[in-house]
N, C-alpha and C positions, 0 to 999 in steps of 0.2 A: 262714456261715463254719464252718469245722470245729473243732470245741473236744471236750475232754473232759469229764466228770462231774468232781465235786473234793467232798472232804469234808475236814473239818477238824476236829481232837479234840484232846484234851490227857491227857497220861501224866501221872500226879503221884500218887504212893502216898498223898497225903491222902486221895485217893477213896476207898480202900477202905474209911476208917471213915464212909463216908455210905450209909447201907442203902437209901437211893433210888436209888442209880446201881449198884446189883448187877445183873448182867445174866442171862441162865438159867443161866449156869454160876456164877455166887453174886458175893462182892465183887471189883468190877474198879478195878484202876486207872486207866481210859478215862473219859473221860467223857462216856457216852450213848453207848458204843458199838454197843450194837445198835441204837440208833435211827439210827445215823450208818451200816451196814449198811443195814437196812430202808430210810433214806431212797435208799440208790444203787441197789437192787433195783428200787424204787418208779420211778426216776427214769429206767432203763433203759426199763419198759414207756413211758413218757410221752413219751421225746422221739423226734424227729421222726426222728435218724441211725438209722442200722441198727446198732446197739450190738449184742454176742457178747459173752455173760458166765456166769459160772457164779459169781457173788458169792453167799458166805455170810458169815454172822455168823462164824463157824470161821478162813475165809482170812483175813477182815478182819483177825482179831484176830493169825493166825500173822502177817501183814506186819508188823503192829503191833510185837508181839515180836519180831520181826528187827530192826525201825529201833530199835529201843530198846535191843537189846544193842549195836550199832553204834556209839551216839552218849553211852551211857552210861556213868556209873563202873561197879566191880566192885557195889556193893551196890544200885546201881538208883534212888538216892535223886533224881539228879538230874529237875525237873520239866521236859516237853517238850512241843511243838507240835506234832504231827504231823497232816502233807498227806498225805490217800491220794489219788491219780487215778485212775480208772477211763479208758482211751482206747477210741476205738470197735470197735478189735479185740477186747475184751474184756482186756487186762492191767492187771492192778494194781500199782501201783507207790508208794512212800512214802517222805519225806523227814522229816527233824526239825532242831527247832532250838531251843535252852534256852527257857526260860518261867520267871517266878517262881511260886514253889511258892506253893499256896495254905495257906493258912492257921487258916481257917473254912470252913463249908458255903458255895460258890459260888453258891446258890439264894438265900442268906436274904435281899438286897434286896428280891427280888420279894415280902417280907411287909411292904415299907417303907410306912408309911402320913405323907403329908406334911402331914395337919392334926395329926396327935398326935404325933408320929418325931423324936426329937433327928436331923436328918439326920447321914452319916457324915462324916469328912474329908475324903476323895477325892471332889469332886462336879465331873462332868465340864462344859465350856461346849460346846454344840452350837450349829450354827450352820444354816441352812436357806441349800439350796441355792439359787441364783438363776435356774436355768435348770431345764424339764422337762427329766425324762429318761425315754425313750420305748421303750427297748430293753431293759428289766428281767424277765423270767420268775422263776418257782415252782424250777424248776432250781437247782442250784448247779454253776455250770460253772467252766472254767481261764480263761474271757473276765471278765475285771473291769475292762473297760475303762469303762464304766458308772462303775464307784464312783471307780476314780481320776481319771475326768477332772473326779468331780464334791467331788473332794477335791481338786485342783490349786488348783480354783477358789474355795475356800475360802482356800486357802493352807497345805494340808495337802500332805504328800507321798504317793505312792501306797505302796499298803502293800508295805513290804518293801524300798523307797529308805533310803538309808540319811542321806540328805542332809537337812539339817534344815528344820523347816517356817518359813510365815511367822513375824515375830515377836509379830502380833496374832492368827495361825493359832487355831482351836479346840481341842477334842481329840478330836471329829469334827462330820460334818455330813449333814443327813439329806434324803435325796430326796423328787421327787414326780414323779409321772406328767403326762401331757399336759391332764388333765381336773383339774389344781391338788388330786389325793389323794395326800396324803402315805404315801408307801411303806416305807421303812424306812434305815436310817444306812446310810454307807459302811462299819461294821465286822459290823451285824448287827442283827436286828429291834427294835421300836419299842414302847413301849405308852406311854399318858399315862393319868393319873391323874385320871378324870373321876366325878362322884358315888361318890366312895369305894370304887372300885376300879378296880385296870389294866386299861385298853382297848388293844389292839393292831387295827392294820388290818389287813383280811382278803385271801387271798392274790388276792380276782380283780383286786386294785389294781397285783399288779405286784412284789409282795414274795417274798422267798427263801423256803420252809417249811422253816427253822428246827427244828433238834432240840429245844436246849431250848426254842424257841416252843412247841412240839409241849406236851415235857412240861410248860409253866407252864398253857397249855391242860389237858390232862388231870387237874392238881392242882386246877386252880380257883384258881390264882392271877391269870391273868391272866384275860382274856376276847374273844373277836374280834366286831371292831365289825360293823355291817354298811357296806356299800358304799360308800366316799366319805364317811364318818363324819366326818376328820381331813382337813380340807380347810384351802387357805393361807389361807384367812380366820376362821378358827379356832381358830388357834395362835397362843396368845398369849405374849410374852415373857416370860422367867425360869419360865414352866414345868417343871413334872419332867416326865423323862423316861426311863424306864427302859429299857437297853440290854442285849440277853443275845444269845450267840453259844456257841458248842459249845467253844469253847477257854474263853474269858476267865469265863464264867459271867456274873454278870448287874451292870450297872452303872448307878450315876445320875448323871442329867444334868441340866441344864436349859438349857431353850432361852434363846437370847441372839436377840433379832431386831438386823439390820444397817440403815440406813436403808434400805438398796435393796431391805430385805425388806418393805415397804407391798406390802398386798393390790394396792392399786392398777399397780405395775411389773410384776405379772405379768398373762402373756395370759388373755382369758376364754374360756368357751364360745361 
């Protein structure tokens, strides 16, 4: 099918007091956006359409700055969501939509350690999908038919419905490929907390490459498994789970298994 590139960022002036998310031209209030550039650069040579683009870190940022004066008050304060699309003619184009301002550095969970860690209050219930899903790429495209069908099935809505979820619903739920490897949430990549530090699965499983995967990788915060590491007979319930995505920054979770989620109900090899 034909689908465009999609990236996803978040405006919020807290950023600029976090010297990790400065980008070459110094404190941005993006966040990750040159990696959020870099990855649609990246992602042009890689897929398979005949993409036309002339994407810079530069344009990225001047769309940025147009959808933000658009949607913004006069002093800029308000915090935003911003969709860039890359389509395969090459235009870029950007939409926004309010976000809660953050508050703290969006990173600091991934220093969460759960043998020693007062955990925080916000701790997400994830739920494991019941079905493979078999159509997931390294890409991040405008197709996410993938994640919401596998959030209906949860009894999650798809993102961006406005209609409310079940009322036993999670607060997400996380995929797995045809070979029972768990891939990554319907909102954004995955690690679990195994001998004392975050493991995330590796992209040949099927997972998005993640911005800030990228950068919790480069920090040494997280670390990528090898191949099929994180398998359904492996995941055990009430788990942590840490969750991070280019807008929301990084969030905990743990896993809830469902009855129907016995090793045994799903297919083998």
């Amino acid at each position: 099918m034909s689908y465009a590139l999609l990236s996803s960022t978040r405006y919020d002036p807290f950023l600029i007091s976090c010297a990790w998310n400065n980008d070459p031209d110094g404190p941005s209030p993006y966040l990750l956006l040159h990696y959020q550039a870099d990855r649609l650069i990246t992602s042009v040579a890689l897929d398979d359409q005949a993409f036309h683009h002339g994407t810079t870190l530069s344009n990225v940022k001047a769309l940025c700055d147009k959808v933000v004066h658009e949607h913004n008050d006069s002093k800029g304060e308000t915090a935003l969501k911003i969709r860039v699309v890359l389509d395969p003619p090459g235009e870029l184009s950007a939409t926004a939509a309010p976000a809660q301002a953050f508050t703290s550095d969006p990173t600091l969970l991934s220093l969460f350690n759960p043998a020693t860690d007062t955990p925080p209050a916000l701790v997400l219930t994830i739920f494991i999908d019941t079905q493979p899903t078999s159509d997931t790429m390294s890409l991040k495209t405008t197709d996410r038919r993938a994640y919401d069908d596998a959030r209906v099935r949860a009894g999650l809505q798809p993102i961006g419905s406005l209609d409310p979820p079940a009322s036993d619903a999670p607060d997400d739920v996380i995929l797995y490929n045809t070979r029972n490897a768990v891939t990554e949430s319907s909102v954004g990549n995955v690690a679990f907390h195994r001998n004392g530090r975050w493991i995330t699965p590796p992209l040949a499983v099927g997972c998005i490459s993640g911005v800030l995967r990228r950068w919790l990788i480069e920090q040494h915060r997280i670390f990528e498994a090898v191949e099929d590491e994180f398998t359904l007979d492996n995941i055990k319930d009430d788990e942590w789970v840490l969750v991070s995505n280019g807008v929301i920054g990084c969030k905990l979770g743990r896993i809830k298994l469902r009855t129907s989620n016995k090793t045994d109900d799903y297919p083998k090899d």
